[in-house]
N, CA, C and O atoms as a Tripos MOL2 file, in Angstrom:
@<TRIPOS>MOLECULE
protein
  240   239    60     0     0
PROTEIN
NO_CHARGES

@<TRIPOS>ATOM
      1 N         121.8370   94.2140  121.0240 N.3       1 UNK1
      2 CA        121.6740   94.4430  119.6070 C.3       1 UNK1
      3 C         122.3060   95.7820  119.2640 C.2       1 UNK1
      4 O         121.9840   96.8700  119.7420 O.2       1 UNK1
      5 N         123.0420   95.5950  118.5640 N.am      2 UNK2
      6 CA        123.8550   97.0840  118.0610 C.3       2 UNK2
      7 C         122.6850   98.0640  117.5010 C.2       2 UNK2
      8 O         121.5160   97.7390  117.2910 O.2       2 UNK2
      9 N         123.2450   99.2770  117.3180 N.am      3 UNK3
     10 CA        122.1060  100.3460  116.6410 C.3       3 UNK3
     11 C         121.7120  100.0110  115.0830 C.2       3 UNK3
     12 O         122.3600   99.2940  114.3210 O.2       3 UNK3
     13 N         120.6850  100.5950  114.8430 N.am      4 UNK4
     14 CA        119.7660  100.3280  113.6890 C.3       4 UNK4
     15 C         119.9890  101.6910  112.7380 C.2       4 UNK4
     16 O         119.5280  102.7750  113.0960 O.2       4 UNK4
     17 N         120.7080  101.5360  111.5480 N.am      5 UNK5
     18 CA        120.6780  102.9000  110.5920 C.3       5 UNK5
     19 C         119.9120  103.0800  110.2400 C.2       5 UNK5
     20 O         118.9490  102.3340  110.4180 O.2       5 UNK5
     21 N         119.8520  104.0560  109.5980 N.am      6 UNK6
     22 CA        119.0740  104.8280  108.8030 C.3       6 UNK6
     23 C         117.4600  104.2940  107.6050 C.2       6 UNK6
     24 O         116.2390  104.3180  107.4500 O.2       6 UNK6
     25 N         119.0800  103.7800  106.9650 N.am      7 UNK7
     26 CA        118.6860  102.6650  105.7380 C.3       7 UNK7
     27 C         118.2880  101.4430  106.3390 C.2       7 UNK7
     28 O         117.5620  100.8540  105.5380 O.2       7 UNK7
     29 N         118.4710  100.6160  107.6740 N.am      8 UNK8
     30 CA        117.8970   99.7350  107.8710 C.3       8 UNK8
     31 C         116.3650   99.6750  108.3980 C.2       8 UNK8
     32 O         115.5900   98.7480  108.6340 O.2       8 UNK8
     33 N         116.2770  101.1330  108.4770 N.am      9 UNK9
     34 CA        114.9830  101.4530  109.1690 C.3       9 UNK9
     35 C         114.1530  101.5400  107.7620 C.2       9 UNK9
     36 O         113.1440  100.8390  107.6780 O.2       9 UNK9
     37 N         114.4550  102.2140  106.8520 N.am     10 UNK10
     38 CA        113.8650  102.6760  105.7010 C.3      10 UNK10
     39 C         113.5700  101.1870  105.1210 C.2      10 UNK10
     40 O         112.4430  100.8810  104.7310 O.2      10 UNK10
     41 N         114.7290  100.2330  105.0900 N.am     11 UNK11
     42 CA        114.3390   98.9890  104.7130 C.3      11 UNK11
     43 C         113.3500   98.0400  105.2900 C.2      11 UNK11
     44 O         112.8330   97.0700  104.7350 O.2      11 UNK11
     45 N         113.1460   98.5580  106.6950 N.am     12 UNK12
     46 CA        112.2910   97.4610  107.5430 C.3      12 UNK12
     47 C         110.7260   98.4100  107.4560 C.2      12 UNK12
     48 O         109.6760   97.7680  107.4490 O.2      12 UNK12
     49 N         110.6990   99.5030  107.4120 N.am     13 UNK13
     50 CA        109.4570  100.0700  107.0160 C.3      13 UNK13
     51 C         108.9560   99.5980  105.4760 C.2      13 UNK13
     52 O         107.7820   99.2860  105.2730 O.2      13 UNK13
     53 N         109.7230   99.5860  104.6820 N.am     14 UNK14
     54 CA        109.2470   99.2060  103.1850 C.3      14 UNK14
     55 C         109.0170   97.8210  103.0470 C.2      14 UNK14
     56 O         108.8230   97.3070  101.9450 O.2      14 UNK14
     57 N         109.0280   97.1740  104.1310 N.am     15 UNK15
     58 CA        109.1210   95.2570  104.0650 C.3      15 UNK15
     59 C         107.7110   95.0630  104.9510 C.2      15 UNK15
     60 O         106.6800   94.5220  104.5510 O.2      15 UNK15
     61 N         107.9850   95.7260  106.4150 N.am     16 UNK16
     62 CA        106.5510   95.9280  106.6060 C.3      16 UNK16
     63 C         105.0600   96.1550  106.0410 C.2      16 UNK16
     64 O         103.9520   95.6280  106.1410 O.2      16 UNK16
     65 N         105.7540   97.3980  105.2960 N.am     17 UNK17
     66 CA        104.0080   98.2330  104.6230 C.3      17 UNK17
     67 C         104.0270   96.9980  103.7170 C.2      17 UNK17
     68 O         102.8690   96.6850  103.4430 O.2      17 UNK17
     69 N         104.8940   96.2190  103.1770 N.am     18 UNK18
     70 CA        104.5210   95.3090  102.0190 C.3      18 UNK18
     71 C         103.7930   94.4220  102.5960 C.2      18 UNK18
     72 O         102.6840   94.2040  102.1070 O.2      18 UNK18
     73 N         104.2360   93.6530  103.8210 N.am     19 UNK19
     74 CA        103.2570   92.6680  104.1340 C.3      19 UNK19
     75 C         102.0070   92.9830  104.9500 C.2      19 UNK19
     76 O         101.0910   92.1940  105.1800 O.2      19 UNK19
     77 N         102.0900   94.1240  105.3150 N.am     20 UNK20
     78 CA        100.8490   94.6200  105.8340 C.3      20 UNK20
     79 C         100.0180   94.5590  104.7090 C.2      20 UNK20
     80 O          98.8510   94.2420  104.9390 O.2      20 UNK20
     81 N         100.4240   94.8480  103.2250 N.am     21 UNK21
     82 CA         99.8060   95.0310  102.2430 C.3      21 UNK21
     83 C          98.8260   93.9110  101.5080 C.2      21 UNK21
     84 O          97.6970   93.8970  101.0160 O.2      21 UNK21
     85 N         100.1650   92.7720  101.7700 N.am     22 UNK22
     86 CA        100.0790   91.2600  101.2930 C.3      22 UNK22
     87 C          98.3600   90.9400  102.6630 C.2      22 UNK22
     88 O          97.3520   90.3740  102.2420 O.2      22 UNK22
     89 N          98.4160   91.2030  103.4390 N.am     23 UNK23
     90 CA         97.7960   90.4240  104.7340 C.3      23 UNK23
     91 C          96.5140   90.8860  104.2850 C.2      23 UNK23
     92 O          95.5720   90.0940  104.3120 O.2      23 UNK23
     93 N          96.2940   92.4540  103.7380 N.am     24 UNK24
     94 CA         94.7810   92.9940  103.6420 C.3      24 UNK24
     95 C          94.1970   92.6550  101.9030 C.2      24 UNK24
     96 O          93.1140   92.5050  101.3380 O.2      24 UNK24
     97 N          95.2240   92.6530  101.6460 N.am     25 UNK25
     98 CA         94.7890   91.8930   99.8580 C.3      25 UNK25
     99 C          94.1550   90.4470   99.9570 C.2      25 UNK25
    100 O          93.1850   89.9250   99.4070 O.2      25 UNK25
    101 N          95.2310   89.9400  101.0200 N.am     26 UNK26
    102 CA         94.8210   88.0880  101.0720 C.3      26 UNK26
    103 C          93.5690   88.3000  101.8940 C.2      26 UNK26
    104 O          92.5790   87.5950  101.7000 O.2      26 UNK26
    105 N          93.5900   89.2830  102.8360 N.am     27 UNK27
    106 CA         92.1080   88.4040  103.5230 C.3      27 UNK27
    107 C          90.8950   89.0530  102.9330 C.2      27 UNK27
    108 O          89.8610   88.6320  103.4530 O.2      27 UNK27
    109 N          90.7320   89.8650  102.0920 N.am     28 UNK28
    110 CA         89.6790   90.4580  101.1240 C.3      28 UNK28
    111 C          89.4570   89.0210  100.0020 C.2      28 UNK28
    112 O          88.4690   88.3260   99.7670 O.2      28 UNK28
    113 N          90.4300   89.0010   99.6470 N.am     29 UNK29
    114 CA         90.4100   87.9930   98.6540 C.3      29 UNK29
    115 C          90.0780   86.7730   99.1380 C.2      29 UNK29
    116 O          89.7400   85.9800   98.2590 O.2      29 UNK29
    117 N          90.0590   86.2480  100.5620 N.am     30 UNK30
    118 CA         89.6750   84.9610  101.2290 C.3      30 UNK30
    119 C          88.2760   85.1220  101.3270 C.2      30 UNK30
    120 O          87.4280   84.2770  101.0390 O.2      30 UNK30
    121 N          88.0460   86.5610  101.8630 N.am     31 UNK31
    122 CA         86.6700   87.1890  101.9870 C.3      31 UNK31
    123 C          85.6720   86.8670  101.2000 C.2      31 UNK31
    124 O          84.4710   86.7020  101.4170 O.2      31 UNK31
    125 N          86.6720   86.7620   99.7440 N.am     32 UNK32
    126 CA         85.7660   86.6280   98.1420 C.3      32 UNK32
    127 C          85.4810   85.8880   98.0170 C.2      32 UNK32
    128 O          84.3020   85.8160   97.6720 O.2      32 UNK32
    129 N          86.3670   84.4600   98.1920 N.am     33 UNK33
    130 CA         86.5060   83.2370   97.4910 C.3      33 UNK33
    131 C          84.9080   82.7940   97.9530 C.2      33 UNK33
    132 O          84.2340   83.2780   98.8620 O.2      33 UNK33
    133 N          84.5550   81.6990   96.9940 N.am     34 UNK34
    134 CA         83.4620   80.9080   96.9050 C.3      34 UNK34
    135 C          84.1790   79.6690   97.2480 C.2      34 UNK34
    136 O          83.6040   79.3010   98.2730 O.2      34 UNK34
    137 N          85.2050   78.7160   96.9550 N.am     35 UNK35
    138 CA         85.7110   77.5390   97.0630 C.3      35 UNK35
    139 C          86.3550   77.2220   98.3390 C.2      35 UNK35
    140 O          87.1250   78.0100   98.8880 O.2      35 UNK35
    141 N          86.1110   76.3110   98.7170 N.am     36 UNK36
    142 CA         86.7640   76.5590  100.1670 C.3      36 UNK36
    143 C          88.4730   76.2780   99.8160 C.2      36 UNK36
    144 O          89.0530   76.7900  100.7730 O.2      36 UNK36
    145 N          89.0830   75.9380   99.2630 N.am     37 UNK37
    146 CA         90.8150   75.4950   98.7530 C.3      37 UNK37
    147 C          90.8110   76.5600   98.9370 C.2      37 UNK37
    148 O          91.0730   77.1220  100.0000 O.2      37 UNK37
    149 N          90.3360   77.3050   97.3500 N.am     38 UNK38
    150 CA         90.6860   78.9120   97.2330 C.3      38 UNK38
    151 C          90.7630   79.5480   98.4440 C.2      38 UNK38
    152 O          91.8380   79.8200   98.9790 O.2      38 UNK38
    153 N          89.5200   79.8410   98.9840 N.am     39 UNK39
    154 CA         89.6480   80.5690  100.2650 C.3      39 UNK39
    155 C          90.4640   80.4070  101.4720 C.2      39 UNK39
    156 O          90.6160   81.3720  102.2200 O.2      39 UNK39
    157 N          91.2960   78.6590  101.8680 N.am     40 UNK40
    158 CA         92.0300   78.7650  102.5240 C.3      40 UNK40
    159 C          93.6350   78.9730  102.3860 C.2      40 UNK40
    160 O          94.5170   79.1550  103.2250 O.2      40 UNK40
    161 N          93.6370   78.8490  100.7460 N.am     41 UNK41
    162 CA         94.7080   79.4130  100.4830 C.3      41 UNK41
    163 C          94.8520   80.7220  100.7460 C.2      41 UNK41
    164 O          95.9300   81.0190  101.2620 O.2      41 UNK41
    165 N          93.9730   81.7300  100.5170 N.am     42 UNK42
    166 CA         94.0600   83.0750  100.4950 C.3      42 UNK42
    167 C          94.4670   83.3160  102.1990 C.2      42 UNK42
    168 O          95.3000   84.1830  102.4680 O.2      42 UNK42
    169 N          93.9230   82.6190  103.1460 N.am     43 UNK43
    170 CA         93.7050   82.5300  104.2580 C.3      43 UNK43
    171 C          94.8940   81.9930  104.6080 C.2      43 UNK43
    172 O          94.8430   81.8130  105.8250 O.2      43 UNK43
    173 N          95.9400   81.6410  104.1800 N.am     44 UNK44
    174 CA         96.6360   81.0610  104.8930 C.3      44 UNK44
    175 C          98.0770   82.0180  104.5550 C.2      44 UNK44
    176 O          98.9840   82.2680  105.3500 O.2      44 UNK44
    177 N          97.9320   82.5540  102.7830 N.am     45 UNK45
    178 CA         98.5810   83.5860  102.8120 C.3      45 UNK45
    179 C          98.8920   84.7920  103.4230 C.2      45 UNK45
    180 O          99.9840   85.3480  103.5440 O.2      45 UNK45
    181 N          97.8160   85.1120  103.7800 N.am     46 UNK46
    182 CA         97.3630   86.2780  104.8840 C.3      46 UNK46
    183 C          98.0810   85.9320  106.6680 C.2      46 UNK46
    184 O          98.8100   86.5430  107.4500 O.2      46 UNK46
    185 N          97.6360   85.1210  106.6580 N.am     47 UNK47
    186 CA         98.4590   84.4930  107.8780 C.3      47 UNK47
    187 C         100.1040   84.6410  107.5800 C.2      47 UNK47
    188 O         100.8870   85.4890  108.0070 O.2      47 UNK47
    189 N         100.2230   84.0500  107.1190 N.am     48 UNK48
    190 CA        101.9480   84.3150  107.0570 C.3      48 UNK48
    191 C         102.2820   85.5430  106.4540 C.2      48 UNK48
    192 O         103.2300   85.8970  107.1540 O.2      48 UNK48
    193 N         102.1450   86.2590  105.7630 N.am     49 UNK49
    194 CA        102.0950   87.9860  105.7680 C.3      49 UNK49
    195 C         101.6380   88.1090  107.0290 C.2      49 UNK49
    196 O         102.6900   88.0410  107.6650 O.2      49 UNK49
    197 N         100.7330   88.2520  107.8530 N.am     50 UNK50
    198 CA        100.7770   89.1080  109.2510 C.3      50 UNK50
    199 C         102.0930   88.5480  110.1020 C.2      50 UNK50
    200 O         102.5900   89.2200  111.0050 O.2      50 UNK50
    201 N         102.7590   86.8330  109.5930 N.am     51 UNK51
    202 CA        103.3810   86.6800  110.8380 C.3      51 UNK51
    203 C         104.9970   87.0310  110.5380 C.2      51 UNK51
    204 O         105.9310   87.1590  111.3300 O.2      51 UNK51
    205 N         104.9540   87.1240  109.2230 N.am     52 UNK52
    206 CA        106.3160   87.9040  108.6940 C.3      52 UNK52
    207 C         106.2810   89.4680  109.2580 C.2      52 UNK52
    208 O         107.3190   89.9920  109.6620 O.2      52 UNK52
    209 N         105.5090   89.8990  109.2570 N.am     53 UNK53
    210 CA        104.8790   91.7530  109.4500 C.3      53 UNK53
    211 C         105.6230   91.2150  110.9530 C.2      53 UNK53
    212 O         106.8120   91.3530  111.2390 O.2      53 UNK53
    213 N         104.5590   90.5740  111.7980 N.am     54 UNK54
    214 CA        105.2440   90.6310  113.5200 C.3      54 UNK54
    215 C         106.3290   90.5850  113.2380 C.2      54 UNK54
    216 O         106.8650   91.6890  113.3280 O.2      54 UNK54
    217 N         107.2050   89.5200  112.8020 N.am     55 UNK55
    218 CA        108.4640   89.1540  113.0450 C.3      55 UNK55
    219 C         109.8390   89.8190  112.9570 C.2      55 UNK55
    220 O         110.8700   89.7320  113.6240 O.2      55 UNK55
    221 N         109.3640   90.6950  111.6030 N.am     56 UNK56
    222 CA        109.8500   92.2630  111.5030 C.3      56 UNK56
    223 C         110.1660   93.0960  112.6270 C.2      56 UNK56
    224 O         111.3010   93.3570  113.0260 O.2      56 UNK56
    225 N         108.9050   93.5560  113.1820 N.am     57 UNK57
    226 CA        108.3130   94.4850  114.1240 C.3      57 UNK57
    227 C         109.4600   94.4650  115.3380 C.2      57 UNK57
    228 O         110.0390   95.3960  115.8990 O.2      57 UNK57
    229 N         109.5670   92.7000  115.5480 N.am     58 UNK58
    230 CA        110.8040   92.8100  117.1460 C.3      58 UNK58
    231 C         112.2760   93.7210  116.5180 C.2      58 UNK58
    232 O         113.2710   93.8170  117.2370 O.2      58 UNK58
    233 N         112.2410   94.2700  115.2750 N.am     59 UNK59
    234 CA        113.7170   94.6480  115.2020 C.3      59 UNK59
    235 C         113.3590   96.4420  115.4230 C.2      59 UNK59
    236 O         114.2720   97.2640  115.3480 O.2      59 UNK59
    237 N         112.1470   96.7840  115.6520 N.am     60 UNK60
    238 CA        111.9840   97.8510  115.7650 C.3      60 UNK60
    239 C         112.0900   98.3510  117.4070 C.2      60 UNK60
    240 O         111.9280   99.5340  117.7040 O.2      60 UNK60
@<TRIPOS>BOND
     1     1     2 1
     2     2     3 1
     3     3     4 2
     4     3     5 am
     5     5     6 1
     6     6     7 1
     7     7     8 2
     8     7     9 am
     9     9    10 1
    10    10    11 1
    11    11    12 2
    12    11    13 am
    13    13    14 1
    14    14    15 1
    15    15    16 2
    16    15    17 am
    17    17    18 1
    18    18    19 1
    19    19    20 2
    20    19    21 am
    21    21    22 1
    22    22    23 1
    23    23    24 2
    24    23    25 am
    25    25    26 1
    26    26    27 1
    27    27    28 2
    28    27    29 am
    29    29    30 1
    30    30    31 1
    31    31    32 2
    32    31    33 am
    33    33    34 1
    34    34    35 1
    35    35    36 2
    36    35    37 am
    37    37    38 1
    38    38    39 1
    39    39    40 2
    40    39    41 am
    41    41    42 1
    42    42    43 1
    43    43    44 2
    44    43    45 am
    45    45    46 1
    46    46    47 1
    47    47    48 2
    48    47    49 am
    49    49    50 1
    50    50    51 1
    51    51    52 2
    52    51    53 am
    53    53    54 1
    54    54    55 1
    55    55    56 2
    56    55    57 am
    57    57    58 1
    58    58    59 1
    59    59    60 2
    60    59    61 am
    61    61    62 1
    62    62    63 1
    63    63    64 2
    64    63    65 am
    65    65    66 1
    66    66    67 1
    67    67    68 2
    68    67    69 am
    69    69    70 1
    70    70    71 1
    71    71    72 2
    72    71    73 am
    73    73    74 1
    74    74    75 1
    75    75    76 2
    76    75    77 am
    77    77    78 1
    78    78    79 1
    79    79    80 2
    80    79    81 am
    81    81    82 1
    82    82    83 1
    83    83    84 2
    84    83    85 am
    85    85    86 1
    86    86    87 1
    87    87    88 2
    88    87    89 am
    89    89    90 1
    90    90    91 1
    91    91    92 2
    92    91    93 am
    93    93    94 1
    94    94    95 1
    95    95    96 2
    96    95    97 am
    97    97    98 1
    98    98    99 1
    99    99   100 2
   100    99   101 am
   101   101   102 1
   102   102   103 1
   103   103   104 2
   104   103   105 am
   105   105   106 1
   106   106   107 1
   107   107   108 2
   108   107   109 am
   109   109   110 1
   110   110   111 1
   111   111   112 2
   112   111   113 am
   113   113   114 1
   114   114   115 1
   115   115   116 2
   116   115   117 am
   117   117   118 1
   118   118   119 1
   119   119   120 2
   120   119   121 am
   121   121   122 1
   122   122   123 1
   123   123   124 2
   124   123   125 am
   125   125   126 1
   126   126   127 1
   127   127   128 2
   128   127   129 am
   129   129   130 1
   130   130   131 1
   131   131   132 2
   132   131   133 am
   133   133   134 1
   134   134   135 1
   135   135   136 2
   136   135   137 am
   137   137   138 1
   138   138   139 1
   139   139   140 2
   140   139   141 am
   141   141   142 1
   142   142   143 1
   143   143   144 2
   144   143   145 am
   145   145   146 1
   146   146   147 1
   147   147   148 2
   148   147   149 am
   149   149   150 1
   150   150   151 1
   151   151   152 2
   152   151   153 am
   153   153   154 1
   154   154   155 1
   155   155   156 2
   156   155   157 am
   157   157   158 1
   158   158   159 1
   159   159   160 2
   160   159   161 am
   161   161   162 1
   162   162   163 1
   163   163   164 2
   164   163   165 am
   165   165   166 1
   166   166   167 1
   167   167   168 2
   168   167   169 am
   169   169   170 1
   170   170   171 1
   171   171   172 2
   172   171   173 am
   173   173   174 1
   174   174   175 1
   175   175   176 2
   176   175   177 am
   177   177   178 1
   178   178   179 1
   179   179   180 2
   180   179   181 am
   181   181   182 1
   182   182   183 1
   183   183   184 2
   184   183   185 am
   185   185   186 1
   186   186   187 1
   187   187   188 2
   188   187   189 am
   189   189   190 1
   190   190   191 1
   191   191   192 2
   192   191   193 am
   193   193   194 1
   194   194   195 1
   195   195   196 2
   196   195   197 am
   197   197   198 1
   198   198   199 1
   199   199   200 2
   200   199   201 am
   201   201   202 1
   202   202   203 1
   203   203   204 2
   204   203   205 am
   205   205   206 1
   206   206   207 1
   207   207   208 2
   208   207   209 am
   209   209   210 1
   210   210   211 1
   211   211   212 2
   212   211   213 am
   213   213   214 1
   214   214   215 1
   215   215   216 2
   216   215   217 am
   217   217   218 1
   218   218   219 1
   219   219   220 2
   220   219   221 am
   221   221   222 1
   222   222   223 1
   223   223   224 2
   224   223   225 am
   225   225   226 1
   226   226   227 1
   227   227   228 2
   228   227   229 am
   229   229   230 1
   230   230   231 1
   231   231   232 2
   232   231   233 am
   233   233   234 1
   234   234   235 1
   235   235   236 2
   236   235   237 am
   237   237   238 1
   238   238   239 1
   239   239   240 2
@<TRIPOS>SUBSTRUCTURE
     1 UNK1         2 RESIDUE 1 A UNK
     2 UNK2         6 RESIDUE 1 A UNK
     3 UNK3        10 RESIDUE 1 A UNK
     4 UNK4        14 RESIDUE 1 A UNK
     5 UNK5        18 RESIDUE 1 A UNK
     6 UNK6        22 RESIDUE 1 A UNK
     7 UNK7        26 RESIDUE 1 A UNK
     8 UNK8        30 RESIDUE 1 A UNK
     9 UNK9        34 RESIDUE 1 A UNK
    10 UNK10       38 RESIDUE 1 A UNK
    11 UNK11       42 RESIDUE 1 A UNK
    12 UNK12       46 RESIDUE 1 A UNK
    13 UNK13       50 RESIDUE 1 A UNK
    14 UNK14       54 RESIDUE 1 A UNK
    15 UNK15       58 RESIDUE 1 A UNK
    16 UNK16       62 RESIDUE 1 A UNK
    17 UNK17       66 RESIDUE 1 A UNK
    18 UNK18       70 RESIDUE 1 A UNK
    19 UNK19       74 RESIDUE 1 A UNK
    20 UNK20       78 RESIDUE 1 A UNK
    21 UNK21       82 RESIDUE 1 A UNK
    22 UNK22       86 RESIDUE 1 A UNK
    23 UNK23       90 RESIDUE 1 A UNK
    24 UNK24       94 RESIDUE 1 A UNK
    25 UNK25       98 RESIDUE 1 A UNK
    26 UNK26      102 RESIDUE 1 A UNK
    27 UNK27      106 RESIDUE 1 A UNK
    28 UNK28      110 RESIDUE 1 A UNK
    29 UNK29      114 RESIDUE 1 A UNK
    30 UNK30      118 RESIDUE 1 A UNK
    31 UNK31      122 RESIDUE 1 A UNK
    32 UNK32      126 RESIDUE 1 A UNK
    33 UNK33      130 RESIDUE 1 A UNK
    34 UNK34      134 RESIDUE 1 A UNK
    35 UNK35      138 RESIDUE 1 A UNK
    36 UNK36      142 RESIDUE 1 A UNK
    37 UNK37      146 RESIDUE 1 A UNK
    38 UNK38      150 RESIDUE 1 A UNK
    39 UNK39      154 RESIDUE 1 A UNK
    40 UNK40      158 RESIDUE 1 A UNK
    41 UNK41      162 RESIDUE 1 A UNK
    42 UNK42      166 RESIDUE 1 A UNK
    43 UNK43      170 RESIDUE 1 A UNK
    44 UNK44      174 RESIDUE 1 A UNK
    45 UNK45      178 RESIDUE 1 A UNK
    46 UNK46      182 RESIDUE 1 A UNK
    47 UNK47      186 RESIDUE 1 A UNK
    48 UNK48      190 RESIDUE 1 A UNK
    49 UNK49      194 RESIDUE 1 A UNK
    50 UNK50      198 RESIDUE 1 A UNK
    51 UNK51      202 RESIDUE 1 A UNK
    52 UNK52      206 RESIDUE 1 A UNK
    53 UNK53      210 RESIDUE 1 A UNK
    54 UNK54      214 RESIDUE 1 A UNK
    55 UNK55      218 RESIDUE 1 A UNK
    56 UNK56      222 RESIDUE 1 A UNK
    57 UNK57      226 RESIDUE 1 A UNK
    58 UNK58      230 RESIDUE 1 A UNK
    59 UNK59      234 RESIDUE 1 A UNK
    60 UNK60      238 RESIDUE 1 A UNK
């Protein structure tokens, strides 16, 4: 893998903190839900925000 700039770093940190962001919003909010749909939607959002976050992570 060739080297990683500057800006690609700055870009993969700002994509990260987002879905790190997305993952703790969704599972508070799954946390909340009363309905079970609702809640596994929230739950499932959260899931794929953490697995976008990993998937990121291997370029670091």
């Amino acid at each position: 893998m060739s080297d990683i700039s500057i800006l690609d770093l700055q870009n993969l940190r700002h994509l990260i903190g987002g879905y790190e962001n997305s993952h703790c919003k969704m599972t508070d909010y799954a946390s909340q839900a009363q309905d079970p749909e609702v809640k596994k939607l929230f739950q499932d959002a959260a899931d794929s925000a953490m697995k976008n976050k990993q998937e990121l992570m291997k370029f670091l």
